[in-house]
Structures are given as C-alpha cells and as structure tokens.
N, C-alpha and C positions, 0 to 999 in steps of 0.2 A: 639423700637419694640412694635407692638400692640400687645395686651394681647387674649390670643388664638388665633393668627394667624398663618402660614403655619409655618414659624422658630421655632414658640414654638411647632408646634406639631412634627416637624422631628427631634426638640430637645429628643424632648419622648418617640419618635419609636427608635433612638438610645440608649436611657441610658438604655430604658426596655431590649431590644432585646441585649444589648452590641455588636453594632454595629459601629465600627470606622469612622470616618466620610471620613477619606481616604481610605475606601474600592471601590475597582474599579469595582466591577462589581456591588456597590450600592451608586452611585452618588447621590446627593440630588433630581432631578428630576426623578431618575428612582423612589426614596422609596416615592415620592410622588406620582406619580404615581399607585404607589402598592396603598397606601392610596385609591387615591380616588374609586379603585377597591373596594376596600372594603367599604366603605361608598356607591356604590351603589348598589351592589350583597349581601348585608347584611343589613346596616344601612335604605336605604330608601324602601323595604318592610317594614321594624320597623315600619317605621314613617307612614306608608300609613294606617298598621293596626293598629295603635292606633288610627287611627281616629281624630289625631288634625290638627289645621289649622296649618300645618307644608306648608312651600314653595306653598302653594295654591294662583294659580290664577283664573282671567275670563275673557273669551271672547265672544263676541256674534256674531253668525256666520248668516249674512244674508242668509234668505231663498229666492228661487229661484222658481216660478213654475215648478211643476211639477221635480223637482231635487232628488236624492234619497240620492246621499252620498255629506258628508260636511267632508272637512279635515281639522284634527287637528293640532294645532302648533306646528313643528319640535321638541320643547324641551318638552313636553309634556310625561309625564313618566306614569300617571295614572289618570284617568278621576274619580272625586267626584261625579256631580249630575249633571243633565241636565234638563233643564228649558225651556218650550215654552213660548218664550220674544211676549207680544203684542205689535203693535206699540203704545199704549197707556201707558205704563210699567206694564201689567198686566202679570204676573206669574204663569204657571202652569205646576209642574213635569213632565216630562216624561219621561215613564219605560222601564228599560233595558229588552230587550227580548235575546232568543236564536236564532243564527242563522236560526238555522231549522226553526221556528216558523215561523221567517220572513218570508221565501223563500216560505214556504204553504201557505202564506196569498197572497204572490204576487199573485196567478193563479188566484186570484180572481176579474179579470177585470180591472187592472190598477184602484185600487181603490184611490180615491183620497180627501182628506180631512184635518184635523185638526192632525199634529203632534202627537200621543201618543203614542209611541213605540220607539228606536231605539237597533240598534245594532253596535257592532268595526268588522269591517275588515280591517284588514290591520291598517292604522294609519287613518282611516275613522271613520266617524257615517253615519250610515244608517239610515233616518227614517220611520218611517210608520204611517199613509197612505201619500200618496207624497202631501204634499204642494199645495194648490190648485193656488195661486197669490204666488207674493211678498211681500216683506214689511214691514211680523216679524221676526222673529229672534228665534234662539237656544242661550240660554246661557248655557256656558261650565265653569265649576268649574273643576280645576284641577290642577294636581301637577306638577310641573317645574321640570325636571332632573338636578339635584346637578351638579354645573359645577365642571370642573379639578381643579385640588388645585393645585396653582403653586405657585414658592420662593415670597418672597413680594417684591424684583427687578423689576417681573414683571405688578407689579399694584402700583397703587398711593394714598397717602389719600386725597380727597380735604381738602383746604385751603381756596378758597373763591366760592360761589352759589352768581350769581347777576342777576338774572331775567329783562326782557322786554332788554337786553345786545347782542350785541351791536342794537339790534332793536327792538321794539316792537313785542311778540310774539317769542321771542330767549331767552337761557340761558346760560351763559358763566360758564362754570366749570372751576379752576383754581386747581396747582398740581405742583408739584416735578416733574419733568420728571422722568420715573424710566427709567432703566439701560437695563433691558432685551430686547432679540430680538423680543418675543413672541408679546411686544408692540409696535416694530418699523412695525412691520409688518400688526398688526392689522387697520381692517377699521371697525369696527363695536366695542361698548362697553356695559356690563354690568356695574348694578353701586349695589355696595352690602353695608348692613348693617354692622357696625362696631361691633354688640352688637348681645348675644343669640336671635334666633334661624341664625342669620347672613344670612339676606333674601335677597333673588335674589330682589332686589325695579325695576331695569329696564333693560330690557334686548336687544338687539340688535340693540339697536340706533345707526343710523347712523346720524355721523356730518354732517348738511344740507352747513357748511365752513370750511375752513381750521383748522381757529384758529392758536395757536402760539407753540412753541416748551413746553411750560406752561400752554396750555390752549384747550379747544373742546369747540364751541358753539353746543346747540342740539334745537330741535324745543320745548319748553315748554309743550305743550299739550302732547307729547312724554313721560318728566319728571315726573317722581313722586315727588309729593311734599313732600315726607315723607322723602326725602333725605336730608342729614344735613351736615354741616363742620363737617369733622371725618369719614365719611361714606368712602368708597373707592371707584374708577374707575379702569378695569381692560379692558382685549380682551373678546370680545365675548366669551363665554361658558367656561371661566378659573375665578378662585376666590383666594383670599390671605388665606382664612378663608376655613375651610371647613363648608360647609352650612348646618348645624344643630345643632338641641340645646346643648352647650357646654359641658351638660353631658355626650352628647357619644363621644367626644372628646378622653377621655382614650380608652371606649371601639374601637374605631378603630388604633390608637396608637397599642395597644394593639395585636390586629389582626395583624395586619402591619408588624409588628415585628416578629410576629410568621410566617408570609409568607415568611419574609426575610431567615432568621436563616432554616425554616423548609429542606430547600436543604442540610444543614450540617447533618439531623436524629437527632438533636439536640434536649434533652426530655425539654428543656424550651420551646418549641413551641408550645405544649401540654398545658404544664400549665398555658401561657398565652392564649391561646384558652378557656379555661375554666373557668379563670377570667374574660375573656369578657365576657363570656355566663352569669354567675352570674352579674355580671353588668346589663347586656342589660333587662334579666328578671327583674332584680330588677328597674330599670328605666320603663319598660312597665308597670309594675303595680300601681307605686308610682308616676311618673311623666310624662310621653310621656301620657298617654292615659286618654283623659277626663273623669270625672265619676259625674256623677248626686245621689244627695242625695238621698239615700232608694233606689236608683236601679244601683248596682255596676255594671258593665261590667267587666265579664271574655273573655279574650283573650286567644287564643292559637296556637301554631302555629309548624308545623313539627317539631322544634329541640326542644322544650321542651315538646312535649304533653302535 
C-alpha cells in the first residue's frame, strides 16, 4: 500500500467516523466520493487562499487579431495571474478588471491595441483593448481542479519510464495492470506525484499507440519530466491520492466522516467538524500560506472571521 493513498485515507474516514466497511449504503466508492466533495467545496478554496503554489499550472494562449475572449482549460478551477507573453519572451501583467468596466470601455470605437486589462465570463478571459495582430500570447497561471479520489485498483504505480521508446520522440510507461473498470475503460491519463502535495505532473494525455496490456506509449514533449518510477498513472480526472498537502489529509478524513454519520443526528459529527476547523486554521497560518520575513500575511476567511 502507498503511504497516504486512497486505502489509507478510507481507512480513516472509517475508524474516525466508526463506520463498518460492510455498510451498504457506504461502499468504498461512494465515501470516497464524499471525500473528494469535501476536498473541493472546502479544501481547495484553502489552498487557493493561502496563496501557494498548490496544483499551479501554465498555459499560453495564442492571441488572435482583433479576438476578445480566450478559453480556459476544462480543469481549470481558479486563475493566479495573467501575463502578456511577447513573441520575444518579454513579460508584462495584466489586470483583472470588472465586468462593467469592460463593457463601458467597449463603446469606445472598437478600440484596439496592446492587451492590459482582462475579465472571466463564463469559463472565458476577455481582453482589453482587442489584440491588434497575432503572434503573442496570454499566459495563464492557474489552478488544476483536484481530480476524484478513487480505490488504488484503479490506478497503477510505474515500474519502468524509457524515453526516445519504441521511437524516437516516444515514452513507454510501464505498470501492474490494475483491476478496475474505471481503467478498462479509460482513453486518456493523468500521471500524479507519489509524494506531498501529490501534484497533478500530466494531465489528459492521450496514447498516440496501443501499447501493451503493461504498458501506454505517450508523445515525450507531452511528458513531464519530473515524473519518476513510483509516481502513479491513473484515467483522466481520477487520482489514488487525494491531491494536496498531506496535512489536510486528516482534515478531510475528518469531514468525510462527519457527512457520513451526520444522516444518523449523530453528535460525533459535530465534533469532528470542529476538529477539522481547528486543524485547517491551524495549517492556514503555520503551513499552507507563504509568509515573508517582517511582513506576515493575515488571512481570513467566512468560517473563521
């Protein structure tokens, strides 16, 4: 068993919550499930407002003449900071406006110019003034929605990474077959970290061949190199691990448990609610949220004013 993986955490939601593992209306998939509920409607705000490079990635979104909205990638849960990319790699912010703002500035003659402005609509960025050519680019830093936590049946650890495989410009992943259906079924993979903060490395790769009932080739350029023997392969948007720093581990265990039980009126659900809350503040101030010498950063946030 990997060490904080999905068995260990449904190990945890049952011993805390005293939840039998033969209870029928709480299968292993359903309480994991509940998990990863929790870990998103709770945990990944956390992580967004502490401000660290929690699940952070980047994309650069070609500009278009005269184009106003650029859409963002599917898993995309929270946008960090946006960047007007030169084609030379020259770098300069650009600030989130209100929508209103935007929309008054449009009657102003289809004005068109040098990126410094944008806004979200929808699962959009808007920029302003529109793009005059092509050529540069938007870079988007941003956060990756924590996939589904599913049994470790469903995901594999590699075994062997063999580059330029079977061709140059290919990488052959090799693995356990695992058991579940969730992978029979699967045509796309993430590939996650085996270790704290258990980071999404690749995400929606598609096999450019078959490969073997042991094995996926994927395009290299595609790969993160940061991936290691030990690291896992899983289905697109599911994970063995739940994807954040292993301290909040309990705290979601914790929650989990109390969503289980809480349909009994059952006053333990209460007080495991409220040792996650102690927890999670206690983690936001000490560990999750970066702080610079001489100038602490206070956080705050609805449930704890």
């Amino acid at each position: 068993m990997a060490l904080n993986d999905s068995t260990e955490l449904l190990a945890l939601i049952r011993r805390r919550g005293s939840i039998p593992s033969n209870a029928p209306d709480w299968p292993a998939a359903t309480v994991l499930e509940q998990a990863t509920r929790e870990l998103l409607e709770t945990h990944l705000p956390l992580l967004i407002a502490a401000r660290g490079e929690y699940l952070v990635k980047t994309s650069d979104l070609p500009l278009v003449a005269r184009q106003l909205a650029y859409r963002l990638h599917p898993r995309c849960a929270a946008v960090r900071q946006v960047d007007y990319l030169q084609a030379d790699g020259m770098r300069t912010p650009i600030v989130e406006s209100k929508p209103s703002d935007l929309s008054a500035d449009r009657t102003s003659a289809n004005l068109v110019g040098r990126p410094t402005r944008y806004v979200f609509r929808e699962h959009y960025l808007e920029v302003f003034p529109l793009p005059p050519s092509s050529g540069d680019s938007i870079r988007v830093r941003w956060h990756i929605r924590p996939s589904r936590i599913c049994a470790t049946s469903e995901a594999a650890a590699i075994t062997i990474i063999a580059t330029d495989t079977p061709t140059p410009g290919k990488t052959t992943v090799t693995y356990v077959t695992p058991a579940g259906s969730l992978w029979s079924a699967a045509v796309r993979y993430d590939f996650v970290k085996r270790s704290s903060p258990f980071d999404i490395m690749s995400y929606d790769l598609l096999p450019p061949s078959a490969g073997s009932s042991t094995t996926k080739v994927f395009t290299s350029s595609e790969f993160s190199s940061d991936i290691e023997v030990g690291d896992w392969i899983a289905p697109a948007g599911y994970s063995p691990f739940a994807n954040c720093p292993v301290e909040l581990h309990q705290p979601i265990a914790l929650r989990t448990a109390a969503a289980v039980i809480s349909i009994k009126g059952d006053g333990l659900a209460d007080k495991l609610v409220s040792e996650a809350d102690a927890k999670e503040k206690q983690l936001l101030k000490g560990v999750l949220a970066p702080r610079s010498k001489g100038n602490p950063q206070v956080l705050k946030s609805r449930r704890w004013g």
